[in-house]
Structures are given as structure tokens and as C-alpha cells.
N, C-alpha and C positions, 0 to 999 in steps of 0.2 A: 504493500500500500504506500509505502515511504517513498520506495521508488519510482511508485506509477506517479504520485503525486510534485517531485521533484520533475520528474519528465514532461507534467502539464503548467509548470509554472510559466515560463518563458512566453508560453502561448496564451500564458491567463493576463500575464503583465501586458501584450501587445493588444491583448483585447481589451484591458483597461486604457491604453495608450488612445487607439481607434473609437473607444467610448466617451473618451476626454476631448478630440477632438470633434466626434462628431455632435457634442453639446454644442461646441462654441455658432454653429450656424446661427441659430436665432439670436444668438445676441451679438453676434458682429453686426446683424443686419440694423439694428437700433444705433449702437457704438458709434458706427463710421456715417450716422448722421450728424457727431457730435465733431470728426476730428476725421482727420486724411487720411490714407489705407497708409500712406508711409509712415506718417506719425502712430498710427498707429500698431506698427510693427517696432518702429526705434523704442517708444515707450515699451511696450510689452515686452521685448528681449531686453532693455536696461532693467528693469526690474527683475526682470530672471535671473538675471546675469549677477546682478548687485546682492539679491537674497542669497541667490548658491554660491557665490565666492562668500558670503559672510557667515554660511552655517558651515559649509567644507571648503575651505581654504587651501588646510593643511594635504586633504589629496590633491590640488595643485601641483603644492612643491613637492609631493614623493613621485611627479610624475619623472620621468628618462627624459631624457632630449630628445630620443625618435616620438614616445607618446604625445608631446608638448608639440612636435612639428606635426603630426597625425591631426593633432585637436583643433589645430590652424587650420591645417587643410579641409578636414570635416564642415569646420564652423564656415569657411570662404563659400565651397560648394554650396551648402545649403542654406547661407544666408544670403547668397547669388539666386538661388532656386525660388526663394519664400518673393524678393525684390521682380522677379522676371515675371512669375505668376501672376503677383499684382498688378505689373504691368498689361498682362495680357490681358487680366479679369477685365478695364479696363474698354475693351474691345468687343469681347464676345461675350456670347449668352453663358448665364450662369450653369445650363443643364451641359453647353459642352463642354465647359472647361474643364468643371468634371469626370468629364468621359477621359480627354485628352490629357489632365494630370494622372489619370491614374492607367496609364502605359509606361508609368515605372514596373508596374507584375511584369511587362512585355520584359523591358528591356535589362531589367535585375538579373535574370539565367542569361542573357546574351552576355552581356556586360560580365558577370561571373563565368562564362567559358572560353570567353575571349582574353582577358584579362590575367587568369590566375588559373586556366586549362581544369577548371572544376567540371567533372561530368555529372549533368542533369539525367535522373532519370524519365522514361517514357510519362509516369505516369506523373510528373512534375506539371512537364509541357502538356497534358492533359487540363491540369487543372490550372495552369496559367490561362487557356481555353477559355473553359470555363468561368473564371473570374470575369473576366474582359467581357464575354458576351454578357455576364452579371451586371457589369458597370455598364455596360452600355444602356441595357432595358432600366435600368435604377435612374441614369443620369439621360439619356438622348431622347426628345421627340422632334426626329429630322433632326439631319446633319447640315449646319452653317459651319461656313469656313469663311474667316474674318482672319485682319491682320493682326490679331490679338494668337490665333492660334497657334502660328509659329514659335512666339515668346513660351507657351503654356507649353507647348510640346519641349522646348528647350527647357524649361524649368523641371518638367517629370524626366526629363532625362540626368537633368545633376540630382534629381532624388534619387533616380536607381543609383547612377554614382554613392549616394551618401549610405544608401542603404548598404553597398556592396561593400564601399570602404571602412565603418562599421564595423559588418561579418569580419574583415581581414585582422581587423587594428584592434576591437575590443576586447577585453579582457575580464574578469571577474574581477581582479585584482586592481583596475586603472580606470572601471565603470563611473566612477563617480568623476574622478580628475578629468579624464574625457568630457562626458558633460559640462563640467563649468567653465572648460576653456572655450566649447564650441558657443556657449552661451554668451561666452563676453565679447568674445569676435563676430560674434552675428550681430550682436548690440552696437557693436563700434561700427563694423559697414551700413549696420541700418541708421547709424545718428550721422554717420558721415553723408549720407544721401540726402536725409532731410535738412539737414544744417545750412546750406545757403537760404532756402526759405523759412528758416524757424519754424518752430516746431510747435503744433498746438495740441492743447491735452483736453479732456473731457469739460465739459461743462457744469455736469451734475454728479449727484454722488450715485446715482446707478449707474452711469456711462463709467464713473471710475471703479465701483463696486463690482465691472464687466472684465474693464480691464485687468483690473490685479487677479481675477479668479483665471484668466486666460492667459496671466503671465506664469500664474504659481502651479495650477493644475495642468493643462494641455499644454505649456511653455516648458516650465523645469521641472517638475516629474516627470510628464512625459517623456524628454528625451534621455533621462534620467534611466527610464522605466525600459525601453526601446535599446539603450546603449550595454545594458545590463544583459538584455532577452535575447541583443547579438553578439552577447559572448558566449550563450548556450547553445544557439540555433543559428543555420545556414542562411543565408543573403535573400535569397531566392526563397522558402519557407518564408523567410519575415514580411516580405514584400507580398507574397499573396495574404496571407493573416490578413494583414493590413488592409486589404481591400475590404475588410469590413467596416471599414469608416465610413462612406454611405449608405450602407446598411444603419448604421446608427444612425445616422444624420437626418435617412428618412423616418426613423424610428420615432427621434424626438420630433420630427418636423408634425406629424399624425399626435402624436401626445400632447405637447407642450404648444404648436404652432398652427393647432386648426387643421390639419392638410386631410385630405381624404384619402384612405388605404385603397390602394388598386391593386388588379390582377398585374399590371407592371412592374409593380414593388415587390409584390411577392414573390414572383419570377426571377425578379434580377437576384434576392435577398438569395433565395434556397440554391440560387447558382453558387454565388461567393460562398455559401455555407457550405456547399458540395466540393467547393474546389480545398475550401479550408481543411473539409475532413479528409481528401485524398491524400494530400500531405501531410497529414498528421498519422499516417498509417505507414510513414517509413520512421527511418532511425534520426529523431531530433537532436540529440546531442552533438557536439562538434567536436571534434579530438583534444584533447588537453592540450594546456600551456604546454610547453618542453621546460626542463628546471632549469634553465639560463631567466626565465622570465619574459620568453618571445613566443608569441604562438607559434604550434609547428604546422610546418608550410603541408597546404594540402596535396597529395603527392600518388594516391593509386585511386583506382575505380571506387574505393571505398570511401566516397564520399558523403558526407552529411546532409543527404535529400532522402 
């Protein structure tokens, strides 16, 4: 039972990740009448940034110089990725962005066989399938193609990047130092964007009551929570999981935001669910550190899918 339940953690934590996220819809949509999507991105990651450097500091400084250069690079990627998205949101409908952020499942197993010669199995690229056509029916009615989409496809592509880079670089042992660095360098590029036009913050104390709950829970937990779950679990696994974020998102949309349950929803929902359980029916654990304190490189067919 100890075992089995160790083995479902990782999986429990990214479904908390994807649950945390997919709350924050309804109340971005109020928020970002208060304050600019970029302001409200610099805000949201300096507060992450500022809480997690002042509870864990100390894992910082026990990070290597290669983890510290890893936690750069993470944080660039993906706070390049969060910057690009916005841009595109921008441009196109909210139902394709959607669709077209979440061809990170796509490109996470390419990007991991290319990159690091990890072999996916059949029934992987199965439920990557599956996902995608999940997200499609969840997120698409009719395909628009806007100059926004270019950007949004660019952006789910540094998130496969972040997801993969992640699987390679985390650690059980560096999960938290990881996090706080990627946290303060996504704060620093997103104050350096906003800073020539100044920065505006909420208005009221709900718009800020939104903010901090989105900086603390789906901000630094989350990637907290996700940094941890890919030092247990493979790139590719963590990226389909994941696709349960609009599962949620319609979840609460129907709960908390009026929205009407349709045979759509359903459909798209019990796919990502399908594809979730096909993965979860190989071997999730990833191979141990090696006792230098570097993970060992992945190396025969015996891969962690």
C-alpha cells in the first residue's frame, strides 16, 4: 500500500498543480479589468518570487552552479513562454488558444526523443492522441487562425521545452532551490517588460485578494509542486497529466461561473482522462540520482514511460 501510494503521488501533486490552475480562469477574467495582463504577470511572479526566496532561501544557496544555471534557464524559457502567450491571447479567441497552448503533450515526447534519444513507448503516442483530440473538443468550436497564433504556438512550445528541461535537471534533493530561482527570474523579465510603462496594480481589495491567491497557490506551489512531481516522473507523462487543466477549468467554469455542461465537455474531459490512465499503466518512477548528486543520464530502452 506504501508503495502503491508513493507511486501515485507525483501524479496526485500535478493534478493538484492543473487544479490550481484551472481555478484561476474566473478570476483572471474580473482581475485584468483592474490592471494589464503584463502587470499582471510582473506582480504575480514578484510576489512568488519574494515569499519563496523569504521562506526557502537557504535551498538557494545549497544549490551547484550547474542547478543555479538550470534554474536560469528554466525560469528564461518559461517566463519567455507565460510573456509570448499573452501576447498572442491578445489576438485570438480564447477557445483556440487553448487548443494551441496545449500542443506542449505534442511536442514534450518529440522534444524528449530528439533531444536526450529517450524512447517513447506505442502506447504513450497513443494517449498523446488522445489528449489533443480531448483538448480540442474541450477548447475548439471552429478553427481561426489569427496573428496571435503563431506567438501561442511559440509559447506551448518553450513549455514543452520547460516541461522536458524539468524531467532532465530536477531533483528531489534541488526541488525547492529550483523553484525559487525560476521564480525570481520570471519576476525580473516580467518587471523588466512592464517597467518602461509603469506598472499598475489592483484597484480593490478583491482584484488584490485574486492576485496574491494566484501568486501563492497556482504561482509558487504550483511550480513548487510540478518541479518536485519531475523529479519522480518522465517529461512526457507530466505533460499529458497536465492536460487536465481544462478539464478543470471547465469544471469550475459549470460550478462557480454559470457555464452549461455539454456532451463537448464530456467528451473532450473522458479523453484527457483516458489518455491520463494509459500512462499511468507503465512504470512512473525515473531512475535514481547517481551518488555524485547528478541524475543518471537516460541510457537503454528502459525508459521511464
Amino acid at each position: 500500500m506504501t508503495t502503491r501510494l508513493q507511486r501515485g503521488l507525483p501524479t496526485l501533486a500535478l493534478l493538484g498543480v492543473t487544479a490550481s490552475w484551472g481555478s484561476t480562469f474566473f478570476l483572471i477574467k474580473d482581475l485584468l479589468a483592474e490592471i494589464s495582463v503584463v502587470d499582471f504577470l510582473a506582480l504575480r511572479f514578484a510576489i512568488a518570487g519574494a515569499v519563496a526566496f523569504a521562506i526557502a532561501h537557504r535551498s538557494v544557496f545549497r544549490l551547484s552552479r550547474d542547478d543555479l544555471r538550470h534554474a536560469v534557464i528554466l525560469g528564461l524559457v518559461y517566463g519567455c513562454a507565460q510573456l509570448l502567450q499573452t501576447v498572442g491571447l491578445s489576438h485570438t479567441a480564447a477557445s483556440v488558444s487553448g487548443f494551441v497552448t496545449g500542443m506542449y503533450v505534442v511536442a514534450t515526447p518529440i522534444f524528449s526523443a530528439v533531444l536526450f534519444h529517450e524512447h517513447i513507448r506505442a502506447t504513450v503516442w497513443l494517449a498523446v492522441a488522445l489528449s489533443t483530440t480531448g483538448l480540442g473538443l474541450l477548447a475548439l468550436n471552429g478553427l481561426s487562425v489569427s496573428t496571435g497564433v503563431g506567438l501561442i504556438f511559440a509559447a506551448a512550445m518553450l513549455y514543452a521545452l520547460h516541461i522536458v528541461g524539468l524531467g532532465q535537471w530536477s531533483r528531489s534533493d534541488n526541488a525547492v532551490g529550483l523553484s525559487v530561482v525560476q521564480l525570481m527570474v520570471i519576476a525580473a523579465l516580467c518587471l523588466t517588460v512592464t517597467a518602461p510603462d509603469g506598472m499598475g496594480t489592483p484597484d480593490t481589495a478583491a482584484g488584490w485578494t485574486s492576485l496574491i491567491y494566484m501568486a501563492l497557490i497556482p504561482g509558487a506551489l504550483a511550480l513548487f509542486a510540478q518541479t518536485w512531481a519531475q523529479s519522480q516522473i518522465s517529461a512526457t507523462r507530466t505533460a499529458i497529466i497536465m492536460t487536465m487543466e481544462p478539464v478543470w477549468a471547465a469544471f469550475f467554469a459549470v460550478l462557480f461561473g454559470g457555464e452549461s455542461l455539454t456532451p463537448r465537455m464530456l467528451m473532450g474531459g473522458a479523453l484527457v482522462l483516458a489518455a491520463m490512465y494509459l500512462v499511468e499503466l507503465g512504470p512512473p518512477i525515473r531512475p535514481d540520482p547517481d551518488t555524485t548528486g547528478t541524475q543518471a543520464a537516460p541510457a537503454s530502452p528502459h525508459l521511464p514511460l
